[in-house]
Residue, then its C-alpha position, 0 to 999 in steps of 0.5 A: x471468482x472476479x468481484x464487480x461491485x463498483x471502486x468506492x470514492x475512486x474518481x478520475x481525478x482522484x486516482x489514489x482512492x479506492x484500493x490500492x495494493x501495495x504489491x508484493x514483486x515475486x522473485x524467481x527461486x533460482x537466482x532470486x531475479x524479478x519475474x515482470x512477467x509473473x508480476x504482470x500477471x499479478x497487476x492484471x488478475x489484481x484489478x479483475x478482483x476488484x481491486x482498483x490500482x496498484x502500488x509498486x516499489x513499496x515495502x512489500x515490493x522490497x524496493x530497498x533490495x532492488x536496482x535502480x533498473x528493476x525499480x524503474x522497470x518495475x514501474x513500466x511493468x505494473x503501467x503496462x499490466x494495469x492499462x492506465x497508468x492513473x492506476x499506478x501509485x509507486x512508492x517514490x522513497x529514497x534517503x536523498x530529497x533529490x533522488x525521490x524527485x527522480x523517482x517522481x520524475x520517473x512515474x510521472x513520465x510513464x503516466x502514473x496517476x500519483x506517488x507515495x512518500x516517506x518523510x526523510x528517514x535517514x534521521x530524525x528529520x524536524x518539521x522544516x526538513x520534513x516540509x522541504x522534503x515534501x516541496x522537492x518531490x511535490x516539484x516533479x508535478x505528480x500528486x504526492x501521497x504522504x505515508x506516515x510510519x514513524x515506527x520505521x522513519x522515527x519521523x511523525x506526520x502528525x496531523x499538524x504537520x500534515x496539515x501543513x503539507x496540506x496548506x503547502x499544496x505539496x500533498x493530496x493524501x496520506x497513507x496512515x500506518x500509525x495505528x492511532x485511529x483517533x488521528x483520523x477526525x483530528x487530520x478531517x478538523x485541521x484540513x479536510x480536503x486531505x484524503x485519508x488512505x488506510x495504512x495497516x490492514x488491522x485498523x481498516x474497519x475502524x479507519x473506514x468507519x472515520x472517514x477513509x476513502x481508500x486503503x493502501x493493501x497488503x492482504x489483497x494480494x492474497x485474498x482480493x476478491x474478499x478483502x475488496x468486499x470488505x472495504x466496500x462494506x467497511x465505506x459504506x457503513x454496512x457494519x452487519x456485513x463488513x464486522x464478520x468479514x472482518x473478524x473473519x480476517x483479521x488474524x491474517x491482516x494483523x500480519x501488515x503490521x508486524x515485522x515479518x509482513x513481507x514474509x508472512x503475505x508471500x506465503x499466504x499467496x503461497x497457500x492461497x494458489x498465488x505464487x509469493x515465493x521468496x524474499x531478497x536478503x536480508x529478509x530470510x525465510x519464516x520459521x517456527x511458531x511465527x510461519x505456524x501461525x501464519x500457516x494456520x490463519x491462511x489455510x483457515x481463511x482458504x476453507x472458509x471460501x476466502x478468495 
C-alpha cells in the first residue's frame, strides 16, 4: 500500500522537514560489497511510501565501515533514486573538521538540499571547538542539521549551545537523540527559528507533540507506510489516532535507541519482506534473547497489517 497524505512542514526551502530516513546501505551476502542498485530501489519505494527524503551515510547506513568511494557513491546513488537532490540529507561526520567540509562540499556539488553533523567526536570537544566545527563545514555552503548524541560523542549541544550555532548562522535544525524531551520548548525559547527534528524513533509521540516539524527515521525502512501515518497523526495533534499507532510500535521503535539498532532494523526488514541482510564488521549478527525479542515485536507488527 503506497500512502498519499501530503509531507507535514516539508517545504522547498526547508527540505530537511518531514520524514527523513535514515537509510539502512544493504550489503551483499557473499562478500559483504554495497548493492546501489538494491539501495536505489530502496530510496524509491521509500519516498512512494510516504516518506519524504532520505538520509544516506548515517549510522544506519554504517558509514564508518565504508570507503571513501562508496560513501560518495552512495550519496550519488540516493540523489539519483530520489529524483531531487533537495530530498537528500547525507550524514556529513568524519573525526577532522576539514574532512566533513569535504563531505559537505561532495553533497552540495550533487544537489543535496542539507547535511547532518556531528559535533567533534574524537574527544570531549568544549563549546569553542564545538562552534569552530560548525563554522568549517557551514562554510561549504550547505544548510547544515546539527545531530545531537552525546552518548556516542560524549559532546552535548545543549540548547545553549545550539543556540549559539543558531545566532552564528551555522546551522538550520538539529536532529535531537538525547531522549530528554523537556529540551524541546527550552531549544523553541532560546531560538525559535531552529527546527526541531525528532532523533530516536521512541520519543516521536512526544517530540512531536513539543513542536517537532520533522523526524530523522530509522523504523520506516521497515514499516514506511505506518510510521509515516503516525507522524502525521503525531503533528497534527490527532492523539485519538497517533496514541494506539504508537503503542502499536513502539516496541519495535524502542530498538532506535539501543546499541544493536543497525542489526535490529535490517531484520525487521528481513521479516517485514525488505531485504536488510547483513552488516559490516564489527557489527556482527544478532542472536539470543535480543534477536527473540526483535523477532517477536516484527512478525507481530506484520500480523497486525503494519506496513
Amino acid at each position: 500500500m503506497t500512502a498519499t497524505a501530503p509531507p507535514s512542514h516539508r517545504t522547498a526551502g526547508r527540505p530537511w522537514r518531514g520524514i527523513m530516513v535514515a537509510t539502512a546501505l544493504p550489503f551483499r551476502d557473499h562478500d559483504l560489497s554495497v548493492d546501489y542498485d538494491a539501495y536505489a530501489e530502496h530510496v524509491r519505494w521509500l519516498l512512494d511510501n510516504g516518506c519524504d527524503g532520505v538520509v544516506p551515510n548515517g549510522s544506519l547506513g554504517e558509514y564508518q565501515t565504508l570507503t571513501a568511494e562508496e560513501r560518495a557513491r552512495v550519496v550519488l546513488t540516493a540523489v539519483e533514486a530520489a529524483g531531487d537532490g533537495a530530498r537528500v540529507m547525507p550524514g556529513v561526520a568524519a573525526y577532522g573538521s576539514a574532512e566533513s567540509r569535504r563531505w559537505a562540499e561532495q553533497a552540495a556539488e550533487a544537489g543535496c538540499g542539507s547535511v547532518l553533523l556531528l559535533p567533534p567526536n574524537a574527544y570531549r570537544a568544549d563549546a569553542s571547538a564545538v562552534r569552530a566545527h560548525y563554522a568549517e563545514v557551514a562554510a561549504a555552503g550547505v544548510p547544515v542539521v546539527a545531530y545531537n548524541n552525546p552518548y556516542d560523542t560524549k559532546v552535548d549541544l545543549t540548547p545553549a549551545l545550539l543556540a549559539e550555532l543558531h545566532g552564528d548562522g551555522h546551522i538550520v535544525a538539529v536532529k535531537e537523540f538525547s531522549g530528554d524531551v523537556r529540551r524541546a520548548y527550552e531549544i523553541a525559547e532560546l531560538a525559535p527559528e531552529l527546527d526541531l527534528l525528532i532523533g530516536a524513533d521512541d520519543v516521536l509521540l512526544e517530540l512531536a507533540v513539543a513542536g517537532a516539524v520533522g523526524w530523522v527515521a530509522g523504523y520506516p525502512n521497515a514499516f514506511p507506510a505506518s510510521c509515516a501515518d503516525l507522524y502525521r497523526a503525531a503533528v497534527s495533534g490527532d492523539l485519538d489516532r497517533a496514541l494506539p499507532l504508537y503503542r502499536g510500535l513502539h516496541p519495535l521503535l524502542r530498538w532506535d535507541s539501543k546499541t544493536e539498532f543497525v542489526q535490529s532494523i535490517k531484520l525487521s526488514m528481513d521479516i517485514a519482506g525488505r531485504r536488510g541482510g547483513p552488516c559490516r564488521p564489527p557489527r556482527s549478527p544478532l542472536g539470543g534473547a535480543v534477536e527473540a525479542e526483535v523477532r517477536a515485536a516484527t512478525e507481530k507488527a506484520v500480523a497486525d497489517g503494519r506496513h
